[in-house]
C-alpha positions in Angstrom: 86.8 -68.6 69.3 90.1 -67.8 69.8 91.4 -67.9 66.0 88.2 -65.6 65.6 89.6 -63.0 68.1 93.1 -63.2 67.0 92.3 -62.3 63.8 91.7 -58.5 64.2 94.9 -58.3 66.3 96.5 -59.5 63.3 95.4 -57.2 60.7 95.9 -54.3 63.1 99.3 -55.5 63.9 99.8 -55.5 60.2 98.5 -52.2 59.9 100.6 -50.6 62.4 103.7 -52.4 60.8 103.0 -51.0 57.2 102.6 -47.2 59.1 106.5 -46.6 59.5 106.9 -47.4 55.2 104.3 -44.9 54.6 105.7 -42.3 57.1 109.3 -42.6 55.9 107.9 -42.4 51.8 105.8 -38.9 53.2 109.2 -37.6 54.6 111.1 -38.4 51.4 108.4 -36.9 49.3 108.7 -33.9 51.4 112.1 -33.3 51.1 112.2 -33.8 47.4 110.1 -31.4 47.0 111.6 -28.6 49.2 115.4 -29.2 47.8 113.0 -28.2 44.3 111.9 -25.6 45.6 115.1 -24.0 47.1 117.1 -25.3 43.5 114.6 -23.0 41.5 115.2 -20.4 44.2 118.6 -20.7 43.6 118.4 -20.5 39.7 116.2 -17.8 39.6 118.6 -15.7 42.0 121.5 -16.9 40.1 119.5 -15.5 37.0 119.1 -12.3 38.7 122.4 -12.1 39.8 123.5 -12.2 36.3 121.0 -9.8 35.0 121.9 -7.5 37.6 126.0 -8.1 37.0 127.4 -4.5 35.8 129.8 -6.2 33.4 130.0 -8.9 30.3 132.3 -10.6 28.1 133.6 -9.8 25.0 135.0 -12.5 22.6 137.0 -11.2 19.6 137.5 -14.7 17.9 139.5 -15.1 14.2 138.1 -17.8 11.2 140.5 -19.6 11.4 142.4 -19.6 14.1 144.7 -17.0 13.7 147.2 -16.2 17.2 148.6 -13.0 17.8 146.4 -11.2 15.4 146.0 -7.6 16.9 142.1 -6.0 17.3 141.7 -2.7 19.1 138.5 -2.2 21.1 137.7 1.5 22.2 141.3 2.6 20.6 143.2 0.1 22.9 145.3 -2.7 21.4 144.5 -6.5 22.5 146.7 -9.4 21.0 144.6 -12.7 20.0 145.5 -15.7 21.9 147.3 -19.4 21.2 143.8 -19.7 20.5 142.9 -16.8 17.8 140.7 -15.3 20.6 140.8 -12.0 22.4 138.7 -12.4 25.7 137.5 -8.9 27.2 135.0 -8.1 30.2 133.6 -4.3 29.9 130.6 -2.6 31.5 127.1 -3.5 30.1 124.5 -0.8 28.7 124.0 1.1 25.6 127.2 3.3 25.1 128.4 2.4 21.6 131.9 1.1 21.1 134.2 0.6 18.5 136.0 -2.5 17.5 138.5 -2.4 14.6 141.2 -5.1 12.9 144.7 -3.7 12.9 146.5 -7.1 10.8 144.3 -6.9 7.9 146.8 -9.3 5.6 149.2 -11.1 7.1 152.4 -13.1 5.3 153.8 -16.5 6.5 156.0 -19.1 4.5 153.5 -20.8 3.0 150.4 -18.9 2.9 149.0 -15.0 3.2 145.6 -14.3 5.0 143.3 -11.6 4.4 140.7 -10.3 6.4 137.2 -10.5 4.8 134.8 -9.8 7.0 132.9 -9.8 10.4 130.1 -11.8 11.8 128.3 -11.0 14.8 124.5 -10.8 15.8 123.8 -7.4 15.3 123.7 -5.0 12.1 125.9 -6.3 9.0 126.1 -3.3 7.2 129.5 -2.4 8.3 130.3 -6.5 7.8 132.8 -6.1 5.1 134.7 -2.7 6.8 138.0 -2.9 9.1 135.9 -1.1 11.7 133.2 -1.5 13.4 131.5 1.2 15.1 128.1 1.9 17.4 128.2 -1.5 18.9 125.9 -1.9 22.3 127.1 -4.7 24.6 124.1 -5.5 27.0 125.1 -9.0 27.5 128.1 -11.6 26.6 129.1 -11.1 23.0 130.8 -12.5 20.4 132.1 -11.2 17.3 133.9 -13.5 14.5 136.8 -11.5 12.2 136.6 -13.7 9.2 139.8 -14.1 6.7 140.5 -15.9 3.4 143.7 -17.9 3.3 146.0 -17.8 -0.2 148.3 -20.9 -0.4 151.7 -21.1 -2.2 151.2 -24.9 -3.8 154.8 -26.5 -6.0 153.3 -29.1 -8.3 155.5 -31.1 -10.9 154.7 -33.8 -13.5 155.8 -37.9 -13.8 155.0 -40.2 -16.5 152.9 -43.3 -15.8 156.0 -44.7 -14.5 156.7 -42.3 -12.1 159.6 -40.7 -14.1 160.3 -37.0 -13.7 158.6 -35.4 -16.8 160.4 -31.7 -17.6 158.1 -29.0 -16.7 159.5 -26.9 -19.7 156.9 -29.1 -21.8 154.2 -27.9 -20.1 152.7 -24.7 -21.4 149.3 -24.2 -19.6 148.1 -26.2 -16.7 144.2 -25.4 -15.2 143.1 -26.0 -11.5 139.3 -25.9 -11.2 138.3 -25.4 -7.7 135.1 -26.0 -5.8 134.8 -22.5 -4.4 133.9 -22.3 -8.5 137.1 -20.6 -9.8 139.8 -22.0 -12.1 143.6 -21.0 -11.7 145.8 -21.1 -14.7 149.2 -21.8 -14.3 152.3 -21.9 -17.0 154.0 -24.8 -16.0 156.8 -22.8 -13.9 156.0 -25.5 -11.1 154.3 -23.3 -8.4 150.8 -21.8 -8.4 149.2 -19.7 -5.2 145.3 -21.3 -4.7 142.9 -20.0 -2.2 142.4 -22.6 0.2 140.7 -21.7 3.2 137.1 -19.2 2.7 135.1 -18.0 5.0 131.4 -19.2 4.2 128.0 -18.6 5.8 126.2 -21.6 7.3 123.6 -22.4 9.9 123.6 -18.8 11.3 127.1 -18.5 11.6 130.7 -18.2 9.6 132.8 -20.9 9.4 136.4 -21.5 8.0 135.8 -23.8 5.1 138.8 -26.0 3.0 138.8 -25.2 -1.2 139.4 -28.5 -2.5 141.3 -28.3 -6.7 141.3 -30.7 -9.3 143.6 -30.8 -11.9 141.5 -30.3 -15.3 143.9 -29.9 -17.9 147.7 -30.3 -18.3 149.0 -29.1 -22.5 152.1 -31.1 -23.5 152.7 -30.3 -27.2 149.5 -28.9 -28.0 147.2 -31.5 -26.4 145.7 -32.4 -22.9 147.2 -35.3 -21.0 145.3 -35.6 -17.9 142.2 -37.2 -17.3 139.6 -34.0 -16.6 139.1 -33.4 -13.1 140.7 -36.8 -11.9 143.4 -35.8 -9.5 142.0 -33.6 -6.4 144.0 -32.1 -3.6 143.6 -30.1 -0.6 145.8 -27.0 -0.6 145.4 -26.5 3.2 146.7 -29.6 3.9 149.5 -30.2 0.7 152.4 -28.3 0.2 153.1 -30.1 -3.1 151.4 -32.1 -5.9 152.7 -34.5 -8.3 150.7 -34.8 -11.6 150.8 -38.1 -13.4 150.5 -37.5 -17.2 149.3 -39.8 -20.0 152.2 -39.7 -22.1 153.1 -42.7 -25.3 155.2 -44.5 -26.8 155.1 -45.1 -30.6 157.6 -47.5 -32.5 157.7 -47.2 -35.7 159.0 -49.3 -38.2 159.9 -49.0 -42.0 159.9 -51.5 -45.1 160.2 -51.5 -48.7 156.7 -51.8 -50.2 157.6 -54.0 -52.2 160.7 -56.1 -51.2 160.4 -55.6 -47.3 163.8 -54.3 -46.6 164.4 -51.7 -44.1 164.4 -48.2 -45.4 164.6 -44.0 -45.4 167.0 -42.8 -42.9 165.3 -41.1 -40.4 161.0 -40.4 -39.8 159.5 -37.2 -39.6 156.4 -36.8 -36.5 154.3 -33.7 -36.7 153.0 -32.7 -33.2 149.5 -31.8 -32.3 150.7 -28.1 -32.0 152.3 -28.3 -35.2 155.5 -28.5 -34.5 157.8 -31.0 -36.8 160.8 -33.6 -35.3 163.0 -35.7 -37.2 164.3 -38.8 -35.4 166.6 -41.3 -36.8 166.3 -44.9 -38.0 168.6 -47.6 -37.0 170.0 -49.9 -39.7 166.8 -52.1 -39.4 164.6 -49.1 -40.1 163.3 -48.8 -36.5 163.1 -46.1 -34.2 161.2 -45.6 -30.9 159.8 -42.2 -29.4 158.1 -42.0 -26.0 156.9 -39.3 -23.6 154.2 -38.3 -26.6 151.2 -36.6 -25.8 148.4 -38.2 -26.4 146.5 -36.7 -29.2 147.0 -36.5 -33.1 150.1 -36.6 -35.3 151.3 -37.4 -38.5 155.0 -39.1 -40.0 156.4 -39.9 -42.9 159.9 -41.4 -43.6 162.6 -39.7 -45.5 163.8 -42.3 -47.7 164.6 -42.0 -51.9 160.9 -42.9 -53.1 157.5 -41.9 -52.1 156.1 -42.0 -48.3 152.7 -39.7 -47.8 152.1 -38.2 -44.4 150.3 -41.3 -42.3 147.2 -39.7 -39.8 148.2 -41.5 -36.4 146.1 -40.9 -33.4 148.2 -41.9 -30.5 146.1 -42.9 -27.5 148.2 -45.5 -26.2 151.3 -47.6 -26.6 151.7 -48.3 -30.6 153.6 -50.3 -33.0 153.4 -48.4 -36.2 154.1 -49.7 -39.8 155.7 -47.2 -42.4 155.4 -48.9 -45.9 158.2 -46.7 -48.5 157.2 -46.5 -52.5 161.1 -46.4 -53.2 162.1 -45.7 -56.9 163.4 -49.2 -57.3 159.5 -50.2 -56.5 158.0 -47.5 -58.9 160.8 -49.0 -61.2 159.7 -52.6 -61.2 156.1 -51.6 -61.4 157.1 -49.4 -64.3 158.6 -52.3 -65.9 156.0 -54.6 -65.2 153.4 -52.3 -66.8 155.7 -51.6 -69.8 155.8 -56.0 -70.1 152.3 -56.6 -69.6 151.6 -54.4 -72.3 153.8 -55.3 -74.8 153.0 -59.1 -74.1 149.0 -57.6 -74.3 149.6 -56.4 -77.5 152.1 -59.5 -79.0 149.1 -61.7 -78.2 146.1 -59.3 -80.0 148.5 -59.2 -82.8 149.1 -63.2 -83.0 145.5 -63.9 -82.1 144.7 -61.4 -85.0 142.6 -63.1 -88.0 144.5 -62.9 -91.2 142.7 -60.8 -94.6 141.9 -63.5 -97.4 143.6 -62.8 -100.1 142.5 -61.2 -103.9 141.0 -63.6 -106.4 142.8 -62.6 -110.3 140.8 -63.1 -112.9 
């Protein structure tokens, strides 16, 4: 009976235990939601309170980075910051003003910028002028002066080896750039390249890095570069050096015939046309290098006969210059002259004899 009684006790005991848990999660619940409420309260005066703030902000900024560049806004002069920024706070509402660029170029060591255009959110027609005019501020703006930056770049040239190569060889050398344009240079060792541009993308203009590749170096008439191999940056080099595929032929003479070293010098027709003679040792060798890769021809000037040899040099070669000398064109002269007489001594021995005549 007792176990039977004490069991409601229980449960209400139990009950009145859980009651303070469930008050204290009410009160928590409570609060929660009234710090909500007064948070959106506070946004939604904040919100106000900027709607209803008489003035906004201005941002001149330059692409790229550009500091001290000088803007005027409403015919007053404003200097750009360490930044490239000029930071204003006018009046809002809808009386037009005018914002203009006063450095449109502007010359350093290494580079000169020009301005190209502007980018803000409201009319591009005047995009590409110095000036902008009839522009409405009603809330914080920003407006973007866009400029294309020209870079002085000092290239030379080395041989495989890494050997200064004289840029008075060079006649024509070709940058192709990936902004789609191709420089030409003549080999005087400095070219100017764009290489910043100010390009369109996701809404807004950005300050993008032309990136060159060397296509085509002429050394004596022919190219000696791999196409579009070598790439540089001219933002980020101030000088480039261009390896070129230069040879180196030895050539070698003989006697035809007897072996023995001949002529006294070889003559090497260029690709462009242009003829060299170069000596021969006593052994009949000589050695050219730094040769453009391409096609030439040689002979040897030596007492005899030695046609012009087709050589198309596209790597290191040992060439072999056989001479018809007049001794040889002797000898086989003579031998002609003795296989034809001993031709004809053995028709005439191997000859039948005529019977002879019967008298009667």
């Amino acid at each position: 009976m007792n176990g039977a009684a004490d069991a409601p006790r229980r449960s209400l005991s139990a009950s009145a235990a859980r009651r303070p848990g469930i008050q204290q999660t009410a009160v928590r619940t409570l609060l929660i939601l009234i710090l909500g409420f007064l948070a959106s309260g506070m946004v939604v005066v904040g919100a106000q309170a900027a709607a209803a703030s008489p003035t906004a902000v201005v941002e001149i900024v330059t692409i790229p980075s550009l500091p001290g560049v000088r803007f005027t806004f409403d015919g007053r002069t404003y200097r750009a910051d360490r930044q490239g920024v000029v930071r204003l706070t006018i009046p809002k509402g809808a009386r037009p003003h005018s914002v203009s660029i006063v450095d449109t170029t502007i010359h350093e060591p290494r580079r000169d910028l020009a301005f190209v255009r502007w980018w803000n959110t409201g009319n591009h027609d005047q995009d590409h002028l110095p000036r902008l005019t009839g522009v409405r501020v009603r809330t914080n703006a920003r407006i973007k002066a866009a400029f294309r930056a020209t870079y002085r770049v000092d290239y030379s040239f080395a041989d495989q080896a890494r050997v200064d190569v004289n840029r008075d060889r060079v006649t024509r050398i070709e940058f192709a750039g990936d902004n789609g344009h191709t420089v030409v240079g003549d080999g005087s060792g400095t070219v100017r390249l764009v290489g910043i541009r100010p390009v369109v993308n996701a809404g807004t203009i950005l300050a993008k890095s032309v990136r060159y590749r060397v296509q085509r170096v002429d050394v004596d008439g022919s190219n000696v570069v791999q196409v579009n191999q070598q790439a540089f940056v001219p933002s980020h080099e101030e000088s480039v050096v261009v390896p070129l595929l230069l040879r180196t032929a030895h050539y070698s003479t003989r006697d035809l015939l007897f072996g023995g070293a001949v002529g006294s010098s070889v003559r090497l027709t260029y690709p462009d046309g242009r003829v060299a003679t170069f000596p021969l040792d006593v052994q009949g060798k000589v050695t050219v290098e730094n040769l453009a890769r391409g096609r030439y021809s040689v002979s040897v000037d030596a007492a005899g006969y030695s046609f012009d040899r087709p050589i198309v040099l596209s790597r290191n070669q040992y060439i072999d210059l056989p001479v018809l000398t007049y001794l040889d064109m002797g000898v086989v002269a003579a031998a002609v002259a003795l296989t034809v007489a001993a031709l004809y001594l053995v028709r005439i021995k191997t000859r039948p004899s005529r019977p002879g005549r019967r008298t009667p």
